[in-house]
Predicted model as a PDB file, atoms N, CA, C, CB and O in Angstrom, pLDDT in the B-factor column:
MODEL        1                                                                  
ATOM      1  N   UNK A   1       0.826  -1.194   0.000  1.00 82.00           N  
ATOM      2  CA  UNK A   1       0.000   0.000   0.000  1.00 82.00           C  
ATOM      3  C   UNK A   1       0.868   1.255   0.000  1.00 82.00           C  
ATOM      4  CB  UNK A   1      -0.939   0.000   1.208  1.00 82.00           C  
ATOM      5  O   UNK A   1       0.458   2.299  -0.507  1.00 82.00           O  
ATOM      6  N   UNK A   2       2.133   1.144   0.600  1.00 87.00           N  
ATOM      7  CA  UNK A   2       2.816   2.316   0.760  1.00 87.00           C  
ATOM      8  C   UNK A   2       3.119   2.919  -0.363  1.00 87.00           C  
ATOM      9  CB  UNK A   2       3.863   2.180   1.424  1.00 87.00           C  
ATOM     10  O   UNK A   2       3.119   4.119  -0.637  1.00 87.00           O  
ATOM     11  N   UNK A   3       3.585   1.254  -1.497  1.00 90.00           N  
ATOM     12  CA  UNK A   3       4.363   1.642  -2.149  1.00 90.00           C  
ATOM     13  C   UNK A   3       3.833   2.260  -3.271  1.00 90.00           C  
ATOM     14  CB  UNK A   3       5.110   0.820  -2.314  1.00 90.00           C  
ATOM     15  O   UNK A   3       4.390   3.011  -4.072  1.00 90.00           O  
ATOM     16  N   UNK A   4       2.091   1.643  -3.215  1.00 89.00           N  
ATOM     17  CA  UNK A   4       1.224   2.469  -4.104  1.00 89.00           C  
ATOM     18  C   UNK A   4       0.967   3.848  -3.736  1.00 89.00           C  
ATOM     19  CB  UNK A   4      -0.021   1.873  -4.234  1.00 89.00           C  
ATOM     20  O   UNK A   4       0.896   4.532  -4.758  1.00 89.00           O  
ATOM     21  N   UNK A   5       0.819   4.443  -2.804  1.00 90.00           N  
ATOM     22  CA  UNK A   5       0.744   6.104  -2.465  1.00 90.00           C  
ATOM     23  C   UNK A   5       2.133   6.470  -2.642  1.00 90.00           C  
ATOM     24  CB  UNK A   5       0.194   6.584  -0.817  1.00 90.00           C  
ATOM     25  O   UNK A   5       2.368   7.677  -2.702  1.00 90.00           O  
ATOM     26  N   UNK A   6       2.778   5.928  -2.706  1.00 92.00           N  
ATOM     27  CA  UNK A   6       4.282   6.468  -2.795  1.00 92.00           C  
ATOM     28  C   UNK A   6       4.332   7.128  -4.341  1.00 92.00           C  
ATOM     29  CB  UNK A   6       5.562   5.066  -2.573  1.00 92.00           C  
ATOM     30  O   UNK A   6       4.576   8.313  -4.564  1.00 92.00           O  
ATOM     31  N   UNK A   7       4.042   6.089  -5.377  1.00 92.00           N  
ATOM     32  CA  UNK A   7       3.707   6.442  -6.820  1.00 92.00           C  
ATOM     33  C   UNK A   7       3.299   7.512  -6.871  1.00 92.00           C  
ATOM     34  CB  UNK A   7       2.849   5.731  -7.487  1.00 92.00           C  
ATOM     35  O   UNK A   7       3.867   8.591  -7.041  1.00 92.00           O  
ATOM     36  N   UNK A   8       1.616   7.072  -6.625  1.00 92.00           N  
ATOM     37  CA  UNK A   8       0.211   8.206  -7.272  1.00 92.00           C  
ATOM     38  C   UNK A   8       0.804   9.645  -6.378  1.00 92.00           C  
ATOM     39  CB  UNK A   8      -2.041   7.563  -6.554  1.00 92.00           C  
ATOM     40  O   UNK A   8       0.461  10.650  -7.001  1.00 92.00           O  
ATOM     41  N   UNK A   9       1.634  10.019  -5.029  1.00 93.00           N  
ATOM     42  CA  UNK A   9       1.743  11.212  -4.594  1.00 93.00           C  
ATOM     43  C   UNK A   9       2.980  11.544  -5.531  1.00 93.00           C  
ATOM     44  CB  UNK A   9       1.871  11.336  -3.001  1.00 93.00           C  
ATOM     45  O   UNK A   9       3.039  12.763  -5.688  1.00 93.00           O  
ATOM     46  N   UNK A  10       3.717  11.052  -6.025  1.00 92.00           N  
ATOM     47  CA  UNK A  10       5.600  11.196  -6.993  1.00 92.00           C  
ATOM     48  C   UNK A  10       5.033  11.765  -8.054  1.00 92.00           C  
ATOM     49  CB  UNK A  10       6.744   9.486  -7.642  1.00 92.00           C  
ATOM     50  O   UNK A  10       5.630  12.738  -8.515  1.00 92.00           O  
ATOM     51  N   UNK A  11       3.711  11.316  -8.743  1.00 92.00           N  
ATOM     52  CA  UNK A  11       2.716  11.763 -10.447  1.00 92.00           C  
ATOM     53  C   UNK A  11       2.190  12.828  -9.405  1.00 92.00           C  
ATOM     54  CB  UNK A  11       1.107  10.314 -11.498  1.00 92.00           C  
ATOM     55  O   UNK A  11       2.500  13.905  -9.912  1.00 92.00           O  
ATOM     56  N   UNK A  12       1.509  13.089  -8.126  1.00 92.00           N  
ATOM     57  CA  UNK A  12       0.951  14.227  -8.709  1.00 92.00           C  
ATOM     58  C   UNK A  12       2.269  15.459  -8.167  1.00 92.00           C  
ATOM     59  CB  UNK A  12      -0.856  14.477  -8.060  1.00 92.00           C  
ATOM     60  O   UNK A  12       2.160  16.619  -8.564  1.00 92.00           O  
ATOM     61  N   UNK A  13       3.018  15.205  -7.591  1.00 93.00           N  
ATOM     62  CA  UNK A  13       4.203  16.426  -7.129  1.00 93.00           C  
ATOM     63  C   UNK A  13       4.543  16.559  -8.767  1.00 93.00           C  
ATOM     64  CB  UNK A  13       5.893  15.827  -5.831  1.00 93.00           C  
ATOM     65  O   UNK A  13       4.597  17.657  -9.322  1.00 93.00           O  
ATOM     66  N   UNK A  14       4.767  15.279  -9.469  1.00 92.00           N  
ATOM     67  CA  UNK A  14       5.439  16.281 -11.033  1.00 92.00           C  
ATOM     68  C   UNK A  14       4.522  16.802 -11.748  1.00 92.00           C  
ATOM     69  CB  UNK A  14       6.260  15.452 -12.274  1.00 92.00           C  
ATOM     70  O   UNK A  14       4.904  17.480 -12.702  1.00 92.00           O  
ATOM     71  N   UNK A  15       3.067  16.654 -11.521  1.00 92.00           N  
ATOM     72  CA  UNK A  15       2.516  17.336 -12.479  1.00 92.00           C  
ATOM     73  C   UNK A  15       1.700  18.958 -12.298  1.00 92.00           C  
ATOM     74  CB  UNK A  15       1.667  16.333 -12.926  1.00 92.00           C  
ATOM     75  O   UNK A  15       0.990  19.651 -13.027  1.00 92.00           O  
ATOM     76  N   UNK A  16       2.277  19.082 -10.852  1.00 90.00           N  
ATOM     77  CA  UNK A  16       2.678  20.295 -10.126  1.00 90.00           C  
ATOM     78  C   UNK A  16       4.751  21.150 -10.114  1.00 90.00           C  
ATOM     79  CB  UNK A  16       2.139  19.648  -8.452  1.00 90.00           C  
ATOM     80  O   UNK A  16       5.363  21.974  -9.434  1.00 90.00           O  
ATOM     81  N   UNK A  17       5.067  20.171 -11.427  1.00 89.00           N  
ATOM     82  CA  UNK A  17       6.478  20.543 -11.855  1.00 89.00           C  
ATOM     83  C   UNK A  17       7.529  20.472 -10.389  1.00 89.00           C  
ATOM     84  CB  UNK A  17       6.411  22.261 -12.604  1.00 89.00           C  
ATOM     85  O   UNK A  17       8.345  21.389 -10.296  1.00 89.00           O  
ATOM     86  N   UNK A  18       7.517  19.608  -9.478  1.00 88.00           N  
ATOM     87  CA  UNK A  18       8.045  18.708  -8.937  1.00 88.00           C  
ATOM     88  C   UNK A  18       8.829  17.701  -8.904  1.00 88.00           C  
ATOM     89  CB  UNK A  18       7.620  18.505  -8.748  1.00 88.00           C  
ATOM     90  O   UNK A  18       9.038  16.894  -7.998  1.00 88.00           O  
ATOM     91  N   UNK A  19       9.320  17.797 -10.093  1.00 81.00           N  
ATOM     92  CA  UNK A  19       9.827  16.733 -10.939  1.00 81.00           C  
ATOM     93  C   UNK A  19      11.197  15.914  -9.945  1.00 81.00           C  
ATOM     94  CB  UNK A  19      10.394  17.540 -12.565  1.00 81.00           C  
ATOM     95  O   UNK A  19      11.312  14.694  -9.826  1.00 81.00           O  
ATOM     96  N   UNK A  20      11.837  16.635  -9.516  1.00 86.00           N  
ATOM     97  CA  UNK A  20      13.497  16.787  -8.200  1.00 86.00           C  
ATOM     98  C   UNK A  20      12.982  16.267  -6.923  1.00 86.00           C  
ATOM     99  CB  UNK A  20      14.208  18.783  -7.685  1.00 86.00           C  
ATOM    100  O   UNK A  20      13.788  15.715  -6.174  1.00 86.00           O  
ATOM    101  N   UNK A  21      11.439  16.395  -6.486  1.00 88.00           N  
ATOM    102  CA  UNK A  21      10.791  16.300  -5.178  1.00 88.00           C  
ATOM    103  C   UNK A  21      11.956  14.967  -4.779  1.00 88.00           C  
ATOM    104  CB  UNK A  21       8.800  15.927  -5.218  1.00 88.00           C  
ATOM    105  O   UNK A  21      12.660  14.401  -5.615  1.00 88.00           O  
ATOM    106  N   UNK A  22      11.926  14.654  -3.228  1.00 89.00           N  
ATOM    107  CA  UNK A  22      12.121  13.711  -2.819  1.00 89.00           C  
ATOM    108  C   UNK A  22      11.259  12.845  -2.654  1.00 89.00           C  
ATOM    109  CB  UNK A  22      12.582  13.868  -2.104  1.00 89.00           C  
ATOM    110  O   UNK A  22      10.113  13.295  -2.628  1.00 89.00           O  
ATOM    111  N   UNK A  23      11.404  11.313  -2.478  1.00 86.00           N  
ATOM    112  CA  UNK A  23       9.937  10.868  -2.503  1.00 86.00           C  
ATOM    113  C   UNK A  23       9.548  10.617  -1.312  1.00 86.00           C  
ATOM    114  CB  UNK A  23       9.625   9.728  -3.276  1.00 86.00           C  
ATOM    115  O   UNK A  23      10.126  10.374  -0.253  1.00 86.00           O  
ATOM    116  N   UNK A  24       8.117  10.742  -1.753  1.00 90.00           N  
ATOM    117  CA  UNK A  24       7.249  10.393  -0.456  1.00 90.00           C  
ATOM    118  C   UNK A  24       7.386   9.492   0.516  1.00 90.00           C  
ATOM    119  CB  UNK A  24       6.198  10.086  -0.729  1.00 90.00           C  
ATOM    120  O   UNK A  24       7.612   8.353   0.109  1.00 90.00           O  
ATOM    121  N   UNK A  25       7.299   9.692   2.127  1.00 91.00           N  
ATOM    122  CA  UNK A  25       7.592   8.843   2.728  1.00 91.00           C  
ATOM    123  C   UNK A  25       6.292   8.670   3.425  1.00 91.00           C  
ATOM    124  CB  UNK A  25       8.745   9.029   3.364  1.00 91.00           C  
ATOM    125  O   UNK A  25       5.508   9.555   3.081  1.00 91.00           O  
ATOM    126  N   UNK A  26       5.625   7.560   4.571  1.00 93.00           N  
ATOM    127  CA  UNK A  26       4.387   7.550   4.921  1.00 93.00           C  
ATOM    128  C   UNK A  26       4.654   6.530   6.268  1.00 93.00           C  
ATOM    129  CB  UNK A  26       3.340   7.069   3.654  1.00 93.00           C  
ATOM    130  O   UNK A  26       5.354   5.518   6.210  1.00 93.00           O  
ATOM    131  N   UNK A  27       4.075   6.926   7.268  1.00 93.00           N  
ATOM    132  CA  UNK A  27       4.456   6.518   8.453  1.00 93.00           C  
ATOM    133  C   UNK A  27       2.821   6.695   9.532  1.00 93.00           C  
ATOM    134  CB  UNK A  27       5.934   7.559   8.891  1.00 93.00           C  
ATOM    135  O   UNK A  27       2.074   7.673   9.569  1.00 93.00           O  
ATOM    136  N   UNK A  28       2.665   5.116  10.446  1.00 94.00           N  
ATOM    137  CA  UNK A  28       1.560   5.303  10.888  1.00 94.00           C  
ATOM    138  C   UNK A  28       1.580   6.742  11.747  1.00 94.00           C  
ATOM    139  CB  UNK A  28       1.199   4.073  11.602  1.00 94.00           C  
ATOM    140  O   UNK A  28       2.562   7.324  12.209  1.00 94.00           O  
ATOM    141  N   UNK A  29       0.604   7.002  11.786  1.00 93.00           N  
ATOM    142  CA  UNK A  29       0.073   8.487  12.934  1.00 93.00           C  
ATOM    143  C   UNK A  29      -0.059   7.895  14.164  1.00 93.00           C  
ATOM    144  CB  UNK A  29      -1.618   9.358  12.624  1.00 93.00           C  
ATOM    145  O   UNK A  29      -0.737   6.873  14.269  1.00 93.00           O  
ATOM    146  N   UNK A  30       0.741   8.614  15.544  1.00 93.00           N  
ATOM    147  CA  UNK A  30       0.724   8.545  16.617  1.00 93.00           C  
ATOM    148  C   UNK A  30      -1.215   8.120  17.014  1.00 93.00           C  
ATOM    149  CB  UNK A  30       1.513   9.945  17.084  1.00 93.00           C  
ATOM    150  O   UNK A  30      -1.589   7.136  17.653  1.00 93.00           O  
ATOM    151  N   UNK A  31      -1.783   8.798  16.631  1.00 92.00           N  
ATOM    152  CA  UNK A  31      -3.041   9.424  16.949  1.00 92.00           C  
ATOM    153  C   UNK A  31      -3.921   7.863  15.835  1.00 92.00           C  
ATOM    154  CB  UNK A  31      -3.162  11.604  16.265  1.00 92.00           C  
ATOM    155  O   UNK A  31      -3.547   7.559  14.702  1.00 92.00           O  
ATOM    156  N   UNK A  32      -4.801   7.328  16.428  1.00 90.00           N  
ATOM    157  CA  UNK A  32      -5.256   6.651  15.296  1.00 90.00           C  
ATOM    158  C   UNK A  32      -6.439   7.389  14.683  1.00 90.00           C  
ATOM    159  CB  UNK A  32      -5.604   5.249  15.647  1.00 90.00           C  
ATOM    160  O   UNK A  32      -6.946   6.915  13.666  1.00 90.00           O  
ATOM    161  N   UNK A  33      -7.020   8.742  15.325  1.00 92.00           N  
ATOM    162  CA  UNK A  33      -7.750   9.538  14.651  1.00 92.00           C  
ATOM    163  C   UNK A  33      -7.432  10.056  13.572  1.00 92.00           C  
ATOM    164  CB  UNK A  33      -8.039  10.293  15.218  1.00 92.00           C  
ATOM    165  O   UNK A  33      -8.289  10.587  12.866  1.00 92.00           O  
ATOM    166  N   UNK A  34      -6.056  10.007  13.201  1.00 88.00           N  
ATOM    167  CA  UNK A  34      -5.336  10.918  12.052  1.00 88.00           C  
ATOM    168  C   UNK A  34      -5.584   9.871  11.146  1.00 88.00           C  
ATOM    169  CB  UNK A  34      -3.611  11.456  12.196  1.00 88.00           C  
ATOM    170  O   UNK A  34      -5.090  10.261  10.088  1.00 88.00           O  
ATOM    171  N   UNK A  35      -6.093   8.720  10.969  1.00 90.00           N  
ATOM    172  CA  UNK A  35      -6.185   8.151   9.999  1.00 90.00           C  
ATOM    173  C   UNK A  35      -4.843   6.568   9.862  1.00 90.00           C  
ATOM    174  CB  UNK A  35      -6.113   9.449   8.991  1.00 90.00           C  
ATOM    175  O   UNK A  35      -4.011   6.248  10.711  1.00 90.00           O  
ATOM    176  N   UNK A  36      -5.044   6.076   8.854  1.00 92.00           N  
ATOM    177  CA  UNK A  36      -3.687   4.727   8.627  1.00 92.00           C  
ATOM    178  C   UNK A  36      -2.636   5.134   8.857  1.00 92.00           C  
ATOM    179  CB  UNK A  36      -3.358   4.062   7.226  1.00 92.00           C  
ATOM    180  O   UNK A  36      -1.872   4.836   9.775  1.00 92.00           O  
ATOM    181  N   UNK A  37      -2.441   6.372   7.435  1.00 92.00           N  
ATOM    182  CA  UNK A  37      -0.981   6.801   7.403  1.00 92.00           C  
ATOM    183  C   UNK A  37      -1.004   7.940   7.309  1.00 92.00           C  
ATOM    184  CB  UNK A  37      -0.136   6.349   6.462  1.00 92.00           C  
ATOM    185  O   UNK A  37      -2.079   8.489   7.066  1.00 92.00           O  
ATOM    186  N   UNK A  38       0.422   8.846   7.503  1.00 93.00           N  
ATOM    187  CA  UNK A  38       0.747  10.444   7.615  1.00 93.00           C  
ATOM    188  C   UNK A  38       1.834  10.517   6.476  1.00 93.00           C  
ATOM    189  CB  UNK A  38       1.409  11.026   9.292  1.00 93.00           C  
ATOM    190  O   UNK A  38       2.518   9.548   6.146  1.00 93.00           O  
ATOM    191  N   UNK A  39       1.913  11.671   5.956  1.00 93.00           N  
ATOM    192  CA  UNK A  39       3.286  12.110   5.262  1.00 93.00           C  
ATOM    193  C   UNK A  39       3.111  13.357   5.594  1.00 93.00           C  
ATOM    194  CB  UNK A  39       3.571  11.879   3.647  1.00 93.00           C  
ATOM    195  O   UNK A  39       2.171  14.024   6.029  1.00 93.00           O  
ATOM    196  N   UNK A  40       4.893  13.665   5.121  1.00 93.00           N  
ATOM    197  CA  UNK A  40       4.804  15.094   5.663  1.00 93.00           C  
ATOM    198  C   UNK A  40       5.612  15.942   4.167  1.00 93.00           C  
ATOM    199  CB  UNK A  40       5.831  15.271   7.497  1.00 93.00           C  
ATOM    200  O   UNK A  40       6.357  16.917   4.069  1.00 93.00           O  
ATOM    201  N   UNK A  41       5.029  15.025   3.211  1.00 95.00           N  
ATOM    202  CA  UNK A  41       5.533  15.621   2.191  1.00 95.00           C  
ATOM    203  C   UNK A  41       5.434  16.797   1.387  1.00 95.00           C  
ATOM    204  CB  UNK A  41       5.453  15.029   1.667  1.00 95.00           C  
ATOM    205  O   UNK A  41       6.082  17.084   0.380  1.00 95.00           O  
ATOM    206  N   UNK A  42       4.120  17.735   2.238  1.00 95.00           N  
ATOM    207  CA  UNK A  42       3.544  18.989   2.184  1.00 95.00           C  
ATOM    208  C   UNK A  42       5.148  20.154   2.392  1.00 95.00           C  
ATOM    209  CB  UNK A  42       2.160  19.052   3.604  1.00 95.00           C  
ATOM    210  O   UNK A  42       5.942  20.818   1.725  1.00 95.00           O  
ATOM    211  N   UNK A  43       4.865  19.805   3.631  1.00 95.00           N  
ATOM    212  CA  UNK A  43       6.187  20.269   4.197  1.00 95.00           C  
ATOM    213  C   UNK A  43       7.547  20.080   3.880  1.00 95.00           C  
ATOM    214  CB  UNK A  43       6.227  19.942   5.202  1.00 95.00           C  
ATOM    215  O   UNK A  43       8.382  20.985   3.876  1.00 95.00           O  
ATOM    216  N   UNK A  44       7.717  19.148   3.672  1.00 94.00           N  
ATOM    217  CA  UNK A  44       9.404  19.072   3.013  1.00 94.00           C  
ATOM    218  C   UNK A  44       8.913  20.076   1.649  1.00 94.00           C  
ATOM    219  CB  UNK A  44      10.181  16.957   2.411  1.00 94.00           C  
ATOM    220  O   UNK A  44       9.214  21.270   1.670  1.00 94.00           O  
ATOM    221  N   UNK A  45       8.424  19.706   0.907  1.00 94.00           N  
ATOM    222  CA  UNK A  45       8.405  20.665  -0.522  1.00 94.00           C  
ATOM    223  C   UNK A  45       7.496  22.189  -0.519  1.00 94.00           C  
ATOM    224  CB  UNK A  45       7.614  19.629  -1.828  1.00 94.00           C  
ATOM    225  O   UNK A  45       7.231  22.755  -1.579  1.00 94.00           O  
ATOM    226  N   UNK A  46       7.251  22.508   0.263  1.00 93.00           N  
ATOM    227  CA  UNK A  46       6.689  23.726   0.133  1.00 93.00           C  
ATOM    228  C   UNK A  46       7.250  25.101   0.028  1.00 93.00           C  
ATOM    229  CB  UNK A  46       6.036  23.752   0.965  1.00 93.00           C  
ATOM    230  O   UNK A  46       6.625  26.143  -0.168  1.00 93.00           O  
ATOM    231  N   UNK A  47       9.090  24.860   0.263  1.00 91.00           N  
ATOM    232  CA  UNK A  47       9.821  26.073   0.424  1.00 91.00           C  
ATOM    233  C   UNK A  47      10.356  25.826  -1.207  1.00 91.00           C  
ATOM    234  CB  UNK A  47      11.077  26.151   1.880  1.00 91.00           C  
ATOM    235  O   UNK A  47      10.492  26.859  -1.862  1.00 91.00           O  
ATOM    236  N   UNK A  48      10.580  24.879  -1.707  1.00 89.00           N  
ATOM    237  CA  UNK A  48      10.614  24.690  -3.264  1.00 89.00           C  
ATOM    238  C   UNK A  48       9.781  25.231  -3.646  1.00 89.00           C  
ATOM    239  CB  UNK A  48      10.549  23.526  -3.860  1.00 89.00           C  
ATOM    240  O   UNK A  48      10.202  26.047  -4.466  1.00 89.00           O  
ATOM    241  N   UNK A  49       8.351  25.301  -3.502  1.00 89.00           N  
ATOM    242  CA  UNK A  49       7.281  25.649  -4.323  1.00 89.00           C  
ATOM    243  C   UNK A  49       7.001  27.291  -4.303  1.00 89.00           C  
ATOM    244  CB  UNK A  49       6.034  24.813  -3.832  1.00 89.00           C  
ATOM    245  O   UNK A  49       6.388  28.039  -5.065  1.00 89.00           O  
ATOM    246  N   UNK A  50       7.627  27.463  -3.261  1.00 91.00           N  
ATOM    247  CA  UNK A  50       7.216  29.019  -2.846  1.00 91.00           C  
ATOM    248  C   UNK A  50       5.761  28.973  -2.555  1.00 91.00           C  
ATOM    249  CB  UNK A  50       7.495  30.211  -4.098  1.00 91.00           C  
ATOM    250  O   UNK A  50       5.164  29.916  -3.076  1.00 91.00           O  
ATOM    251  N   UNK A  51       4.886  28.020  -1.765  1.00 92.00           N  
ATOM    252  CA  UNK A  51       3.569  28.064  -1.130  1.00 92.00           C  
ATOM    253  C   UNK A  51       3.747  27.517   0.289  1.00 92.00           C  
ATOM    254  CB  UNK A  51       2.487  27.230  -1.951  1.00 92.00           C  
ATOM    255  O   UNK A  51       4.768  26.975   0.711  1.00 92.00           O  
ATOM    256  N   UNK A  52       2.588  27.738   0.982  1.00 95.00           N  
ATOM    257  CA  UNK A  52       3.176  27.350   2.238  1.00 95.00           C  
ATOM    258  C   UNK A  52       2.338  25.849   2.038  1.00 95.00           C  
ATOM    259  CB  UNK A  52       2.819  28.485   3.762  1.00 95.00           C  
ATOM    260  O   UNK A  52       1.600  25.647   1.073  1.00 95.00           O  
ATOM    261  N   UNK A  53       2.597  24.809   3.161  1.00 96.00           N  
ATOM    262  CA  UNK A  53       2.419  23.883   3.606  1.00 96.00           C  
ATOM    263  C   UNK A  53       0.475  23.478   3.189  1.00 96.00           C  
ATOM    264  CB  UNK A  53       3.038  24.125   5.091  1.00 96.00           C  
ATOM    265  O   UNK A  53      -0.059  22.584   2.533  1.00 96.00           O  
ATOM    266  N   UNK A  54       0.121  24.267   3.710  1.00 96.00           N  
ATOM    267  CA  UNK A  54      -1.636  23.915   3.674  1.00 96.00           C  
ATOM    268  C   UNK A  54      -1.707  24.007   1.661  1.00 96.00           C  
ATOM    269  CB  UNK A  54      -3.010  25.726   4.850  1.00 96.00           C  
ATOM    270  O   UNK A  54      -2.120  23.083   0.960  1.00 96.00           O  
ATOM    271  N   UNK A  55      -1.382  24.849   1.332  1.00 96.00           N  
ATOM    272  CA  UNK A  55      -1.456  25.276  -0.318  1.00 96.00           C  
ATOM    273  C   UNK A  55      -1.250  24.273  -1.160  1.00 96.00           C  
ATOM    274  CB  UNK A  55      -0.435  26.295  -0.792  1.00 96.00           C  
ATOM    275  O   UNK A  55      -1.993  23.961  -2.090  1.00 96.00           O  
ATOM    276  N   UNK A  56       0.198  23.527  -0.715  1.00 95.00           N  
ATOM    277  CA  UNK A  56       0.974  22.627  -1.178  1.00 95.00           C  
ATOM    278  C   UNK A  56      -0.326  21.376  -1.106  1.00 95.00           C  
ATOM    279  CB  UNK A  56       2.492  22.473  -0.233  1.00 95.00           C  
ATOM    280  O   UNK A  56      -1.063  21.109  -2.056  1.00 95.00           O  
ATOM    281  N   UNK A  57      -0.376  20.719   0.261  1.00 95.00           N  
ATOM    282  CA  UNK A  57      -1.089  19.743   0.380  1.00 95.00           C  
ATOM    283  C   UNK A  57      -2.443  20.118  -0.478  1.00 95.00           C  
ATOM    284  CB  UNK A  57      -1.223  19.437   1.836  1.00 95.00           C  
ATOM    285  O   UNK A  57      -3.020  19.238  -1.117  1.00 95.00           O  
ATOM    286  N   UNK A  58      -2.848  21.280  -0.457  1.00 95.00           N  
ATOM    287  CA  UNK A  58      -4.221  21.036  -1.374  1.00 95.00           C  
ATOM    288  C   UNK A  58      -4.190  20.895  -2.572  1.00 95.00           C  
ATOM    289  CB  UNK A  58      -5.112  21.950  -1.365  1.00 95.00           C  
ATOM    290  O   UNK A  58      -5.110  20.342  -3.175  1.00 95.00           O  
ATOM    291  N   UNK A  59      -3.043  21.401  -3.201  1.00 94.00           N  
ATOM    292  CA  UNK A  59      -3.093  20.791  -5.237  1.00 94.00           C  
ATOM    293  C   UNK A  59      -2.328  19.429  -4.994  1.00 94.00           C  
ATOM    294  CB  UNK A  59      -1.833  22.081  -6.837  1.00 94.00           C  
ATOM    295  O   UNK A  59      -1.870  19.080  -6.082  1.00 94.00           O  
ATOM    296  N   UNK A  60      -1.974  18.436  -3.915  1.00 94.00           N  
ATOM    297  CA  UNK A  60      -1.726  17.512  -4.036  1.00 94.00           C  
ATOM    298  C   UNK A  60      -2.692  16.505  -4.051  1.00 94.00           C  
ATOM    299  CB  UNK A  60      -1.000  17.461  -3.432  1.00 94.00           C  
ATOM    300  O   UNK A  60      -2.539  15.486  -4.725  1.00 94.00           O  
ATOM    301  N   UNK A  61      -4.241  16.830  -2.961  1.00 92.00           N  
ATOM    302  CA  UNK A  61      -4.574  16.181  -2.645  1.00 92.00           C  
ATOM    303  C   UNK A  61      -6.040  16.657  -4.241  1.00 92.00           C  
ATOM    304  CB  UNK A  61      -4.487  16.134  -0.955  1.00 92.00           C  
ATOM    305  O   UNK A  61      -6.999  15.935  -4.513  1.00 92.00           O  
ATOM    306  N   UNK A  62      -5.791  17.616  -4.749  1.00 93.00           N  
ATOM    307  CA  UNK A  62      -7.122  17.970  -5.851  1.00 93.00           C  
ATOM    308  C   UNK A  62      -6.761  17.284  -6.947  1.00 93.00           C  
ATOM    309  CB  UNK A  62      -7.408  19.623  -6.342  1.00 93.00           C  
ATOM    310  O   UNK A  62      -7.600  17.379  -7.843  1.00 93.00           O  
ATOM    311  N   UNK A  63      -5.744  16.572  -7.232  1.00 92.00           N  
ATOM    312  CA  UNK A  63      -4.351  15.979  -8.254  1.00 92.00           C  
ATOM    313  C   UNK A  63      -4.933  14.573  -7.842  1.00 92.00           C  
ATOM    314  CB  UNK A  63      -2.265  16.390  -7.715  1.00 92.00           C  
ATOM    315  O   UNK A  63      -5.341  13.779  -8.690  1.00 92.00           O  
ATOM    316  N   UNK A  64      -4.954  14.209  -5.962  1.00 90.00           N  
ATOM    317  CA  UNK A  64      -5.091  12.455  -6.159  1.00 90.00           C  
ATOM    318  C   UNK A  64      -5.717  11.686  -6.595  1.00 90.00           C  
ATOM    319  CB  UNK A  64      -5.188  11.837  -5.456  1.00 90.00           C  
ATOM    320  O   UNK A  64      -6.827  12.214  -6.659  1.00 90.00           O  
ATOM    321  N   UNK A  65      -5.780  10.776  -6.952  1.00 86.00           N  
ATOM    322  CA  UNK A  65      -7.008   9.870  -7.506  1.00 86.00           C  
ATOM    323  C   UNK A  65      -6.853   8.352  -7.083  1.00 86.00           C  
ATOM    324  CB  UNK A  65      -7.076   9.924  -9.217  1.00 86.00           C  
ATOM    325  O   UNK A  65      -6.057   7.689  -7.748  1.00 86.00           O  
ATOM    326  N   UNK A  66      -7.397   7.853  -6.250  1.00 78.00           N  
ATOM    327  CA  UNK A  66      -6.730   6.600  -5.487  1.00 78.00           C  
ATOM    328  C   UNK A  66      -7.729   5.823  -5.383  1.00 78.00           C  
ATOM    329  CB  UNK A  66      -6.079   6.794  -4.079  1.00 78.00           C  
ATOM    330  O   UNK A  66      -8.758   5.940  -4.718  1.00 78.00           O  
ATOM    331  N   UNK A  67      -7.246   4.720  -6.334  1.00 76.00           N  
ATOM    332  CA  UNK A  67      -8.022   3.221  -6.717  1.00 76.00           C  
ATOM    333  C   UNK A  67      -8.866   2.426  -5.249  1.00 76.00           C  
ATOM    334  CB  UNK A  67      -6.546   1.949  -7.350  1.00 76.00           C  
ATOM    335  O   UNK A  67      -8.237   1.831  -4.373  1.00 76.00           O  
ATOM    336  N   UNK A  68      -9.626   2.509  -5.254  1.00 71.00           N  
ATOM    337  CA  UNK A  68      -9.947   1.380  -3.799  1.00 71.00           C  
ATOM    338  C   UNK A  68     -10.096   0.043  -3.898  1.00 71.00           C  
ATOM    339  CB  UNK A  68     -11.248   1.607  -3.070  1.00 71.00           C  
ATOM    340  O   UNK A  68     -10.243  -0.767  -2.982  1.00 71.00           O  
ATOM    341  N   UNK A  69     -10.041  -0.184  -5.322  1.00 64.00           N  
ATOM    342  CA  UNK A  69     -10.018  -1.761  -5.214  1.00 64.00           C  
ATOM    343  C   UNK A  69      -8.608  -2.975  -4.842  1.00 64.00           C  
ATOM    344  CB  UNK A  69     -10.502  -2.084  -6.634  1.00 64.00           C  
ATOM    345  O   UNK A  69      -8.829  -4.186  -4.808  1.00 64.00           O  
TER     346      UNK A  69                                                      
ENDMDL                                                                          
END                                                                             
């Protein structure tokens, strides 16, 4: 599973011209309210992007498209 969000988040950082990003990393959340998994890949790339953190994560997450089957 990781290694599939690892992908689909790598396509949408380049098609936000991201292309150099480092890749995504994903780690359970302390909190099990936060959900399965966390990245903090908002944040590592947002001083590249010149947007802040919340900005970043939202054309990442308007970009995802994630299979449930």
């Amino acid at each position: 599973m990781k290694e599939y969000l690892r992908e689909l988040v790598a396509e949408c950082l380049a098609a936000i011209d991201l292309v150099d990003a480092p890749p995504p990393t994903f780690e359970k959340p302390r909190s099990a309210d936060h959900g399965d998994l966390t990245t903090n890949v908002a944040m590592v790339n947002a001083k590249r992007t010149a947007m802040n953190p919340r900005e970043l994560a939202g054309k990442i997450i308007g970009r995802l498209t994630i299979d449930s089957t």
